[in-house]
C-alpha positions as CSV (number, residue, x, y, z in Angstrom):
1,X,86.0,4.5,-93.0
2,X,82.6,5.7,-95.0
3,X,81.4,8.7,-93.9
4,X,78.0,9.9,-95.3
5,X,79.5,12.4,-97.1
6,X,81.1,9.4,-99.8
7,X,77.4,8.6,-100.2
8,X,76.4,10.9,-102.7
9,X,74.2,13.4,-100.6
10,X,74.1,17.0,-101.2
11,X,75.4,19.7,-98.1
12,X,71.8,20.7,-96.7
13,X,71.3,16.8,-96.3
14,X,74.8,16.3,-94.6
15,X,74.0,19.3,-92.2
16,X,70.9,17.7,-90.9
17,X,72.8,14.7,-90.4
18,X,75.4,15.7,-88.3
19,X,72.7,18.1,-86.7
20,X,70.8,14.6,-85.8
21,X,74.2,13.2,-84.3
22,X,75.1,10.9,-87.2
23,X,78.7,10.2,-87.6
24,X,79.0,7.4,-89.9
25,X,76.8,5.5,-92.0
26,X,75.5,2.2,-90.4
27,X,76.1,-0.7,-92.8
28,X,72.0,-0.7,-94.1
29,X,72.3,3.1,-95.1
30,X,76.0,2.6,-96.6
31,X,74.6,-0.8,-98.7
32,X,70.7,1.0,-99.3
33,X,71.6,4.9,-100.0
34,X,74.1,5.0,-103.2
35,X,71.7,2.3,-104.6
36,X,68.7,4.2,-103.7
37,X,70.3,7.5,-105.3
38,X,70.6,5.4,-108.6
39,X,66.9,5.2,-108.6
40,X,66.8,1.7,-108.0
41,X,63.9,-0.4,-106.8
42,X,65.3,-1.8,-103.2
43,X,63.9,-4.3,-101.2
44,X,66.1,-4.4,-97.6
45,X,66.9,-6.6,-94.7
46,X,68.6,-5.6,-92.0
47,X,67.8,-5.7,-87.9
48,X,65.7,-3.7,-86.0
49,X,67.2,-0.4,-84.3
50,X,70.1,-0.2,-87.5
51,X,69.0,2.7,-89.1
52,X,66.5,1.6,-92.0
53,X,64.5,5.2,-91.4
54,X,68.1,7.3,-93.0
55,X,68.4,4.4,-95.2
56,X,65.1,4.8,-97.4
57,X,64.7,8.9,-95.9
58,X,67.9,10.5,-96.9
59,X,67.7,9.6,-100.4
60,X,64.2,9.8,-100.8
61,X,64.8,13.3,-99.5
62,X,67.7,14.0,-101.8
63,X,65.7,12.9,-105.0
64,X,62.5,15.2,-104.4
65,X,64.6,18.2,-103.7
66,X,65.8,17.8,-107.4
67,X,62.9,16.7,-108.8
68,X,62.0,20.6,-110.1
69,X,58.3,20.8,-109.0
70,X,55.4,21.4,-106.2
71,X,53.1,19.0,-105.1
72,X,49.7,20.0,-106.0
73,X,46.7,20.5,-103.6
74,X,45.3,17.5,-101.9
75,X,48.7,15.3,-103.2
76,X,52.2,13.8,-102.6
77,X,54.8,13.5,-103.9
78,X,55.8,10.4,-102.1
79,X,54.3,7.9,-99.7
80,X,56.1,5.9,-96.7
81,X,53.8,3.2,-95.5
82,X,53.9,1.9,-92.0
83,X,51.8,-0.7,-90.1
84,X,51.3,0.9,-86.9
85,X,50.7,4.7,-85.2
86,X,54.0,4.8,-83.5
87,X,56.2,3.8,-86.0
88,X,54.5,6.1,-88.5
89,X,55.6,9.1,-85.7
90,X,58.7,7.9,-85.5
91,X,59.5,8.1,-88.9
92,X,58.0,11.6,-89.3
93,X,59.9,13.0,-86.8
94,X,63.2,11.8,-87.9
95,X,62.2,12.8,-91.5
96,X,61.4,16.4,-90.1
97,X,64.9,16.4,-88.7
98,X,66.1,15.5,-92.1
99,X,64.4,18.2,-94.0
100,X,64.9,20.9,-91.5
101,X,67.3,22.6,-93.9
102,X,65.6,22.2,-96.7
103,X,62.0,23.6,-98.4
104,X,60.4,20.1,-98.4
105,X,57.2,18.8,-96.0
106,X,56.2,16.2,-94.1
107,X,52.9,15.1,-93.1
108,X,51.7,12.2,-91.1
109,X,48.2,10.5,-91.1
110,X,47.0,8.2,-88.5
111,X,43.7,6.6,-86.7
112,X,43.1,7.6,-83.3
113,X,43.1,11.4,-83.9
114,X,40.8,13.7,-85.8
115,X,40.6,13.2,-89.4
116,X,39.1,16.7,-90.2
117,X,42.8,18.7,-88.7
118,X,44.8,15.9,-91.6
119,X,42.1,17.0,-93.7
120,X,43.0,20.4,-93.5
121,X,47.3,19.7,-93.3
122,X,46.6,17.6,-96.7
123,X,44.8,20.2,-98.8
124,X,47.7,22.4,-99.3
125,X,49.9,19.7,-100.6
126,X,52.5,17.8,-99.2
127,X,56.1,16.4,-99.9
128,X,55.9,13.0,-98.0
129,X,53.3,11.7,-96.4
130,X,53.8,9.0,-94.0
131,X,50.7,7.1,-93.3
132,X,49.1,4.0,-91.7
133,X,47.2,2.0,-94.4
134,X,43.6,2.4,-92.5
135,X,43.5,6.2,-91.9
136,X,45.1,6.8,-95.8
137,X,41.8,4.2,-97.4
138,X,39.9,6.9,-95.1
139,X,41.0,10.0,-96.6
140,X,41.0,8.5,-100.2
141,X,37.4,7.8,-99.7
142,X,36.8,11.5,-98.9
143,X,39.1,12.4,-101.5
144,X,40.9,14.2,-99.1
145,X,44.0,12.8,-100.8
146,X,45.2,12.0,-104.1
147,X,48.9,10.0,-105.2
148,X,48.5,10.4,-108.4
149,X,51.4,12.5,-108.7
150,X,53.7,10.3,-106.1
151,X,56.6,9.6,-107.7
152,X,57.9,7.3,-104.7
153,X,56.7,4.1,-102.6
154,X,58.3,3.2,-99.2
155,X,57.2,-0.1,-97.5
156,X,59.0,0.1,-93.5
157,X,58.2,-3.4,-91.7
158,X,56.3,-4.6,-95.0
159,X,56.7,-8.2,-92.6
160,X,54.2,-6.8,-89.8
161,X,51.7,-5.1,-92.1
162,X,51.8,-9.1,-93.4
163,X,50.8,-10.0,-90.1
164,X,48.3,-7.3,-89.2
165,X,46.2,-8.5,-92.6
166,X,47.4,-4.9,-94.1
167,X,47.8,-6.6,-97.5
168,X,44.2,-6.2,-99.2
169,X,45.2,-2.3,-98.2
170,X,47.9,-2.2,-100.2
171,X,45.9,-3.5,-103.4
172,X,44.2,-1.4,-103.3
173,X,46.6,2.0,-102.4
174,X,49.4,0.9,-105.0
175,X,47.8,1.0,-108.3
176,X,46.4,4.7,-107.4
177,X,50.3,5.8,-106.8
178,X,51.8,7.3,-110.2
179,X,54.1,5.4,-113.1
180,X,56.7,5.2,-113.3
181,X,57.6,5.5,-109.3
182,X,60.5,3.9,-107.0
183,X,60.0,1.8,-104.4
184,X,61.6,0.8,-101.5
185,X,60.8,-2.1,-98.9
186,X,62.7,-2.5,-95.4
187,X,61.8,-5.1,-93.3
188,X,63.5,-6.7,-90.6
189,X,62.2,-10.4,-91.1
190,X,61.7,-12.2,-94.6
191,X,58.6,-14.3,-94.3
192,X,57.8,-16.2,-97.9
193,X,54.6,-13.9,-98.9
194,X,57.5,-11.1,-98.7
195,X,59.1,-12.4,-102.0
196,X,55.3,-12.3,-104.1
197,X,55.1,-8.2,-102.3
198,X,58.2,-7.9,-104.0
199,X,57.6,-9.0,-107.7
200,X,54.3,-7.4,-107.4
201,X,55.1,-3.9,-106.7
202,X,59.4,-3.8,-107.4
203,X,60.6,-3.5,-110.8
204,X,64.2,-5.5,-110.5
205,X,65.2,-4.6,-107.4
206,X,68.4,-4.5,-105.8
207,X,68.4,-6.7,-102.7
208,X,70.6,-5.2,-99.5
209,X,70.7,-7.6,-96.8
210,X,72.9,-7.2,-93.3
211,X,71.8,-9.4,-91.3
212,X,70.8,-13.5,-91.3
213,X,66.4,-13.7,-91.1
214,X,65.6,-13.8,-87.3
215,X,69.0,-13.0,-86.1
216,X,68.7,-10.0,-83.1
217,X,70.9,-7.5,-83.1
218,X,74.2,-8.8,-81.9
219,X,74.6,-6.2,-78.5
220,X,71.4,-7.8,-77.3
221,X,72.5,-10.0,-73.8
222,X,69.1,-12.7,-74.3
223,X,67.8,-14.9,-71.1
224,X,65.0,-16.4,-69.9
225,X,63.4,-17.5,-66.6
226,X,61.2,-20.5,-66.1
227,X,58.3,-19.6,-63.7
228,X,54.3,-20.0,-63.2
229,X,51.9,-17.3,-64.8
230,X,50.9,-16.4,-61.5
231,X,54.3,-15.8,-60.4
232,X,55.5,-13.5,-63.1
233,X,54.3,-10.3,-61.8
234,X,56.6,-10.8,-58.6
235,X,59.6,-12.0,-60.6
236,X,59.2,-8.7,-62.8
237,X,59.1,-6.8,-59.4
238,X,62.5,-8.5,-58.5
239,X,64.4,-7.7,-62.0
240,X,62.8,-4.1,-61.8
241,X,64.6,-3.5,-58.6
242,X,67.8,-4.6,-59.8
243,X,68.0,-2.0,-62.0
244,X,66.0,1.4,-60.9
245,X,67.5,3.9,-62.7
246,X,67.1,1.4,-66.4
247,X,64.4,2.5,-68.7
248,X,62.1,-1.1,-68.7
249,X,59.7,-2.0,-71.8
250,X,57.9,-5.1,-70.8
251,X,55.1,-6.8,-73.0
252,X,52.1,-8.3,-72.7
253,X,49.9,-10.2,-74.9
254,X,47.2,-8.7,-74.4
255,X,45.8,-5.4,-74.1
256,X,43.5,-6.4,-70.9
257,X,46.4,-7.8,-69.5
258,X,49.1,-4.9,-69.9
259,X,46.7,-2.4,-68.6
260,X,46.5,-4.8,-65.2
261,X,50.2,-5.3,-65.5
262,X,50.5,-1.3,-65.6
263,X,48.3,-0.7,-62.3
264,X,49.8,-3.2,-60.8
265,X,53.1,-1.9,-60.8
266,X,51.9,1.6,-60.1
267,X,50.3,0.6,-56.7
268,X,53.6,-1.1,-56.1
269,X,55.2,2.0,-56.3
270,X,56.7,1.9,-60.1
271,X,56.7,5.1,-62.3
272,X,54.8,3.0,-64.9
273,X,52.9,3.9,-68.0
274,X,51.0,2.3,-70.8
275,X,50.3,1.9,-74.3
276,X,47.7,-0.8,-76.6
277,X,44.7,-0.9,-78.6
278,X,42.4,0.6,-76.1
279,X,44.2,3.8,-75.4
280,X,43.8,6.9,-77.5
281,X,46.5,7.9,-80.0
282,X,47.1,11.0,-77.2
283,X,47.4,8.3,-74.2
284,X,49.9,6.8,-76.1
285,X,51.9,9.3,-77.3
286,X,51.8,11.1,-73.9
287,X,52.7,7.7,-72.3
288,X,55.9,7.6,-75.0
289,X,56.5,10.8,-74.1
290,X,56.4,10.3,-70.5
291,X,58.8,7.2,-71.2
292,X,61.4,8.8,-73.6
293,X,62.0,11.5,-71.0
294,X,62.7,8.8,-67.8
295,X,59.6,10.5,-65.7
296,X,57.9,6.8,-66.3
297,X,60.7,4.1,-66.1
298,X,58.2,1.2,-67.4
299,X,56.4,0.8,-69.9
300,X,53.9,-1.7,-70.6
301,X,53.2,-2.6,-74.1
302,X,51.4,-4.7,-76.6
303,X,53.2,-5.4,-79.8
304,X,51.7,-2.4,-81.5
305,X,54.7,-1.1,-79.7
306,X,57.3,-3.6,-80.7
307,X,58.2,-1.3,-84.0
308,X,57.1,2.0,-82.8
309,X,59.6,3.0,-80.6
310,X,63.0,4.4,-81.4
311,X,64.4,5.6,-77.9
312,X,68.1,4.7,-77.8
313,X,68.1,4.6,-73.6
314,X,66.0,1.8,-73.1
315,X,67.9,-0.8,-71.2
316,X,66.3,-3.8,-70.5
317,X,63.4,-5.5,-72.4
318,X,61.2,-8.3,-70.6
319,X,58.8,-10.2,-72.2
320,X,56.2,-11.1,-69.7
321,X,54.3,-12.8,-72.1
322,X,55.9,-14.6,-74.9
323,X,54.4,-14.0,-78.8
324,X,53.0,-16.1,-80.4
325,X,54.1,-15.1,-83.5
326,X,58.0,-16.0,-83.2
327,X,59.0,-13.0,-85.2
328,X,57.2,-10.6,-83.1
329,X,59.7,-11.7,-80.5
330,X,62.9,-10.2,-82.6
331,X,60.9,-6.7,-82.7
332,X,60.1,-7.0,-79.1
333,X,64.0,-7.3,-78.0
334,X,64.9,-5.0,-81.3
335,X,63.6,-2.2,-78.8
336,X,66.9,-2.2,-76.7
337,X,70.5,-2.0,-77.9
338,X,70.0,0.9,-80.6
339,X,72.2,3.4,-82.1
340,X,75.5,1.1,-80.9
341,X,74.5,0.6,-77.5
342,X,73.4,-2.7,-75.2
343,X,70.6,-4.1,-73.7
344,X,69.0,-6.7,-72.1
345,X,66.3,-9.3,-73.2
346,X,64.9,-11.5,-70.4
347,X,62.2,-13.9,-71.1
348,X,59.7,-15.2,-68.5
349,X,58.4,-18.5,-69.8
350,X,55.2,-20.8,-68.0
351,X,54.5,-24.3,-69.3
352,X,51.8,-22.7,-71.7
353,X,54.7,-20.9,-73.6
354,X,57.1,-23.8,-74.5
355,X,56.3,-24.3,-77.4
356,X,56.0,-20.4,-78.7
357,X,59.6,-20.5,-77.2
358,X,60.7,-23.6,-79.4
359,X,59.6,-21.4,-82.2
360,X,61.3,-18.7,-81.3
361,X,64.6,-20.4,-80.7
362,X,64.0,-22.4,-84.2
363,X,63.4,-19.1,-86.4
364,X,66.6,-17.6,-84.4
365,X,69.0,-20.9,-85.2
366,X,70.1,-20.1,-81.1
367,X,69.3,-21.8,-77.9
368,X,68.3,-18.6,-75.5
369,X,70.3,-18.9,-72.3
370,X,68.4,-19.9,-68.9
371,X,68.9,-17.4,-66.4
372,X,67.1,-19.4,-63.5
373,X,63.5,-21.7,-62.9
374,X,63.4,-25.6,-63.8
375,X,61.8,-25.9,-67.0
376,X,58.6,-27.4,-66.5
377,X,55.9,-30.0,-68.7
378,X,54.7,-28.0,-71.8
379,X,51.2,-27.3,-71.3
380,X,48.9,-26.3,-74.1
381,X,47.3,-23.0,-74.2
382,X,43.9,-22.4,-73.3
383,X,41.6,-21.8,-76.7
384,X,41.0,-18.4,-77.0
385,X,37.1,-17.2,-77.2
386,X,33.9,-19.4,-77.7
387,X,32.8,-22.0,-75.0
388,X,34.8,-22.4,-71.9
389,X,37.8,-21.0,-73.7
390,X,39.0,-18.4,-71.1
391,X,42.2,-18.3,-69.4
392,X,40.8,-19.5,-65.8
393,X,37.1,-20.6,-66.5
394,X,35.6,-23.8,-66.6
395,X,36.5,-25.0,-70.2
396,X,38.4,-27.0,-72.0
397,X,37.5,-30.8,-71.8
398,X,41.1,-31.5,-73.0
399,X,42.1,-30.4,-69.4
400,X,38.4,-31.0,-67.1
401,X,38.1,-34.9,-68.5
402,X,34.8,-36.4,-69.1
403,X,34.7,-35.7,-73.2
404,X,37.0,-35.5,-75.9
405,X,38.2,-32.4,-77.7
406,X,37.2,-33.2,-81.1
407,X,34.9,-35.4,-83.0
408,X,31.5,-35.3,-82.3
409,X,31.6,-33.7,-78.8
410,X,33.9,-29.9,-79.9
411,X,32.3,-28.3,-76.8
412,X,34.2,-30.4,-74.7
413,X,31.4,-31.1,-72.3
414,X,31.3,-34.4,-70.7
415,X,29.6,-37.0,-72.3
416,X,25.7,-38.6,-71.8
417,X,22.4,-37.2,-71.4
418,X,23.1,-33.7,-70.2
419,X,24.5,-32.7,-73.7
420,X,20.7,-33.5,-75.1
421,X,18.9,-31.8,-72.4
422,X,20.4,-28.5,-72.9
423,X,19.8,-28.8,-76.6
424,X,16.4,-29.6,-76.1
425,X,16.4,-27.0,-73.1
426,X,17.6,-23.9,-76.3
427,X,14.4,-25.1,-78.6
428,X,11.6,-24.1,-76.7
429,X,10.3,-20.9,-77.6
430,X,11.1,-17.7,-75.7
431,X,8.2,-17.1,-73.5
């Protein structure tokens, strides 16, 4: 058996590790480290929840306490990139858990929070900084930060910081990092645009893969339940009280409708908390908080939580809303089943979602099993934004009749005279 130990790292870094409750290397960090150690470029696949944080941190670690110099004022010495607030925490706290018996630092810099305190923690210089891409283009506009002198360039879910339009960032943060540097990439899906990242910014690297593209983690139990929108808040209710004493992440699509989601269960009597776009980077970290340490027992998320969270007791993931983006889904269910233990992923599906499942269950190569509900017609979605597109309103003439959803009539509205009147109705003059 590989211990971490055959691995090349030095005693300080083998302390923290068995400090941290790590007993053998998982098959990413045995596959990633030695290479990593070597100074290769690395550009790594492997599943949510396996350990990809160690796997680019303990060598990354290992190489800047040898390295044989300080970081000057307003620098790094290396930069992990992340796409979203709490994945960027995560990271920083198992990094400070790595470091612990060393001389190295850690900062973290992220939106949501005041910009003049990582101001202030970035003048003095720092070892790694791990960073979203907004709040780092901030704080090199103020010069508050240079990377001139950073030797090292992590990527962690380079797929999502694809999704979340993070790209033109990184244009424009990489050529500012210093020559010759190492970089590492981890994701956990391999869309195409993945492959042009890596010849752009990797110098031959070394390709560590452990697990198939859009395969879930193997100790994840997967099901879904076939029911009406309107019916999904009582049949969450009903899987909730199956299992009271389970730790429940359950996401919504939206941040409107996770926040109603989250009251809702709250005047049901659920220890409920929540975290999205329209809380504060306190909120959420309080709500994690309150989440990590079973006083809240649900949490309702969007996906800026679906690679932020790294708490090994959560039990059962439900996806009250499915994503639209089918890898988004792997993330979501990523959240349960970590550090070797199980978990369960329950689906709730309405006729609106059939076809984001088919995607889902064509990017994972599986069928997801049904745990109950008759699978009913597919339904298109309702538009989002502009005329009539809201979930509940008037619009749509796809669904109302009278006019046809493209062509010379996109507003959908029926067809005749009316159309003209209003038109004429908008050119007269405001009085």
């Amino acid at each position: 058996m590989t211990t971490f130990a055959d691995l090349g790292l030095s005693p300080n870094i083998l302390k923290a590790v068995d400090e941290a409750g790590y007993k053998t290397p998982s098959p990413i960090q045995e596959k990633a480290i030695p290479l990593a150690l070597a100074g290769h470029d690395i550009m790594g696949l492997a599943q949510t929840g396996t350990g990809k944080t160690a796997a680019f941190g303990l060598p990354l670690i290992e190489n800047l306490m040898s390295d044989g110099y300080k970081a000057p004022p307003k620098n790094t010495k290396a930069l992990i990139l992340a796409p979203t607030r709490e994945l960027v925490n995560q990271i920083a706290e198992n990094l400070r858990a790595y470091v612990r018996k060393t001389h190295l630092k850690v900062n973290l810099v992220v939106g949501g929070v005041s910009i003049n305190r990582q101001i202030q923690n970035l003048s003095k210089g720092t070892d790694i900084l791990v960073a979203t891409p907004g709040r780092l283009i901030d704080l090199l506009d103020r010069r508050a930060i240079f990377l001139d002198k950073a030797r090292f360039l992590v990527l962690d879910e380079a797929d999502q910081m694809l999704d979340m339009g993070f790209i033109h960032a990184l244009r424009k943060i990489a050529p500012l990092l210093g020559t010759p540097r190492q970089t590492m990439l981890f994701s956990a899906t391999m869309p195409k645009l993945m492959n042009e990242i890596a010849s752009a910014y990797l110098k031959d690297p070394k390709k560590v893969q452990v697990s198939t593209p859009g395969k879930a983690a193997d100790k994840i139990t997967q099901s879904l339940y076939y029911t009406a929108q309107a019916n999904k808040t009582e049949l969450l209710k009903e899987y909730l009280n199956k299992s009271p004493d389970g730790l429940s992440l359950v996401f919504s699509r939206t941040k409107h409708g996770a926040e109603k989601l989250k009251r809702t269960l709250e005047t049901a009597g659920y220890s409920a908390v929540s975290i999205h776009g329209n809380k504060s980077q306190g909120q959420r970290e309080r709500a994690i908080k309150a989440f990590k340490s079973g006083e809240a027992r649900v949490l309702v998320a969007t996906d800026v939580a679906a690679r932020g969270i790294d708490i090994p007791d959560v039990s059962h993931v439900y996806n009250y809303d499915l994503p639209e983006v089918p890898e988004n889904y792997i993330h979501r269910i990523g959240r349960t089943a970590r550090a070797g233990k199980g978990g369960e992923a329950i689906a709730f599906v309405s006729a609106t979602e059939i076809g984001y499942l088919r995607q889902i269950e064509k990017l994972m190569k599986i069928e997801i099993p049904v745990a109950g509900g008759i699978r009913p017609q597919e339904e298109k979605p309702a538009p989002r934004g502009g005329g009539g597109g809201r979930r509940g309103g008037g619009g749509g003439g796809q669904r109302r009749g009278g006019g046809k959803p493209q062509g010379g009539n996109p507003s959908g509205a029926p067809q005749g005279n009316k159309p003209k009147r209003r038109r004429n109705r908008r050119r007269k003059p405001a009085a």
